[in-house]
N, C-alpha and C positions, 0 to 999 in steps of 0.2 A: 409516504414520501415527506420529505422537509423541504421546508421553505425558509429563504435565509435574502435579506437585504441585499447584500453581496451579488446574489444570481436574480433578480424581479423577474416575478412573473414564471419562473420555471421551475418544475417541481424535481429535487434532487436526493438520488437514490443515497443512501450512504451502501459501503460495502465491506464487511471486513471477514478474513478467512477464519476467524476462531471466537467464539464467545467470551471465551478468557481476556481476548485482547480488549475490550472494552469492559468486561467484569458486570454489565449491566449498568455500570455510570450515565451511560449516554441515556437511554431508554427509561431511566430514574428523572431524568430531565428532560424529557420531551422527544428526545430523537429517536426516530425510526431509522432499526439499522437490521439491514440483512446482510447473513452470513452464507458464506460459500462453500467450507470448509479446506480443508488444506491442500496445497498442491494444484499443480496447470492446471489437471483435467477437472478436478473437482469446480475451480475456479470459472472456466469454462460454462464448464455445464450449465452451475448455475446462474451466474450471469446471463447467459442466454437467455436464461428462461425469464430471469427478471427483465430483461430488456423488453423482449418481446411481449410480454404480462404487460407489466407495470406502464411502456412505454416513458422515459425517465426523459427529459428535458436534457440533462448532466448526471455524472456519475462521478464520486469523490469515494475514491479508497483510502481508507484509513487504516491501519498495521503497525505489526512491529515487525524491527529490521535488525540483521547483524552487521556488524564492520570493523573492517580491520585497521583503520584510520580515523573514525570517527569517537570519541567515546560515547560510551552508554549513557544516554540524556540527554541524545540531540536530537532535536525535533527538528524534522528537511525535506523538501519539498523535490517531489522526483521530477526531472525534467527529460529525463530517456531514461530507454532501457533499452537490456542486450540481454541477451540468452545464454546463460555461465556455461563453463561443466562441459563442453564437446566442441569439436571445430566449428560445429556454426557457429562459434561467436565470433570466430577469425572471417567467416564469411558475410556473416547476416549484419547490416548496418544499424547504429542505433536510432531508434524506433523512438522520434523527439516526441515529447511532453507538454502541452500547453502545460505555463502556469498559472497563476493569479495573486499568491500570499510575495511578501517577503522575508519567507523563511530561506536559508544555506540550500542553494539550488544542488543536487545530485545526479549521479549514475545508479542505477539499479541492476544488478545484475539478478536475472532469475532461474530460479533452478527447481525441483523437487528433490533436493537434498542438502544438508548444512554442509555447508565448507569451515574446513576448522586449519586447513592450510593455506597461507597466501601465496598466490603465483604470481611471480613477474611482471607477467601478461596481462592480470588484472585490466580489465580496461571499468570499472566500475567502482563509488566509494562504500555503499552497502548493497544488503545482499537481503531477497526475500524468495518465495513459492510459489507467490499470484500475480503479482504487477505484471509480468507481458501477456499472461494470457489477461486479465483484464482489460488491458488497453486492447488487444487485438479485436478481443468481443467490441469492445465499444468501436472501436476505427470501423468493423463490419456494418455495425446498426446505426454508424453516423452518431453518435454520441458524443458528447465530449468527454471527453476523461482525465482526473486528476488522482495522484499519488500523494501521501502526505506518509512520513515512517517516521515510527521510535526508534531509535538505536538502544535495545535492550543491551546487548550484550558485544562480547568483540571477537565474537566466530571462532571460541578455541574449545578447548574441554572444557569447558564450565558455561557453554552457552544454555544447556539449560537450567542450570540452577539461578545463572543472571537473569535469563530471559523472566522467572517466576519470580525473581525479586526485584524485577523493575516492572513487571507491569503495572502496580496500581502507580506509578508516576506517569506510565503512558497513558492511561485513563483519565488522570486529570488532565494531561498534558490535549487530549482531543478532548476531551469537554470544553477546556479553557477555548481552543480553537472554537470548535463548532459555537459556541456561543460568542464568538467575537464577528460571525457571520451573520447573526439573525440583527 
């Protein structure tokens, strides 16, 4: 676990869904960071178990994100989330965010799948895998939970070849952060 000025006194999980997203940066410099792998459930699961294991004080996810209004190289701080992709999202309210930075506060829309169309309806500025089931785990175990995203890419045909040519900026971009915490 890390410990960082910002949170005294509490020991705070980092969490992120893919290896790639940090590249090993963080873990070169000190930070302990467990991965989830991709998607709700994977998300879920793990987390849980890190919860319950570890017992975490706070829990800060760190990722990369898509958007269809953001460009790639914005670093933002999730302040809700909503459930993309099916009518719960027209039903299920958004699910607010403590924050703490002063990074461009957002919406996150989550899904297990890339959206490469934008709908009307959007009610969110990017887009990830794991942030609601994250926060859900955490809302369960009384946790606190925070989001922090890269904007790789902008959710169309070439999100993956963006998403791999901006990650080592999102790697410095949460080293730079994590180390303005301690």
């Amino acid at each position: 676990m890390n410990q960082f000025s910002k949170f005294p006194n509490e020991n705070v999980l980092i969490v992120m869904a893919l290896r790639e997203e940090s590249g090993g940066v963080l873990e070169q410099h000190g930070f302990h960071v467990h991965y989830s792998g991709l998607g709700m459930v994977n998300a879920a699961a793990k987390l849980t178990e890190l919860g319950m294991t570890l017992k975490p004080h706070r829990i800060i996810n760190l990722g990369t994100a898509g958007s269809f209004s953001l460009e790639p190289g914005t670093l933002v701080e999730v302040d809700g989330i909503i459930q993309r992709g099916s009518v719960v999202s027209f039903i299920r309210s958004r699910k607010k965010i403590e924050t703490f930075t002063e990074l461009p506060k957002v919406t996150c829309g989550t899904a297990d799948f890339v959206e490469v169309e934008k709908s009307p309806n959007n009610l969110y500025q990017i887009m990830d895998m794991e942030a609601l089931a994250y926060a859900q785990v955490c809302e369960k175990l009384n946790i606190p939970f925070h989001s922090i995203k890269y904007v790789t890419d902008s959710s169309d045909v070439n999100t993956l070849k963006d998403w791999k040519k901006n990650l080592a900026f999102a790697q410095q971009s949460f080293l730079s952060l994590c180390q303005s915490f301690k």
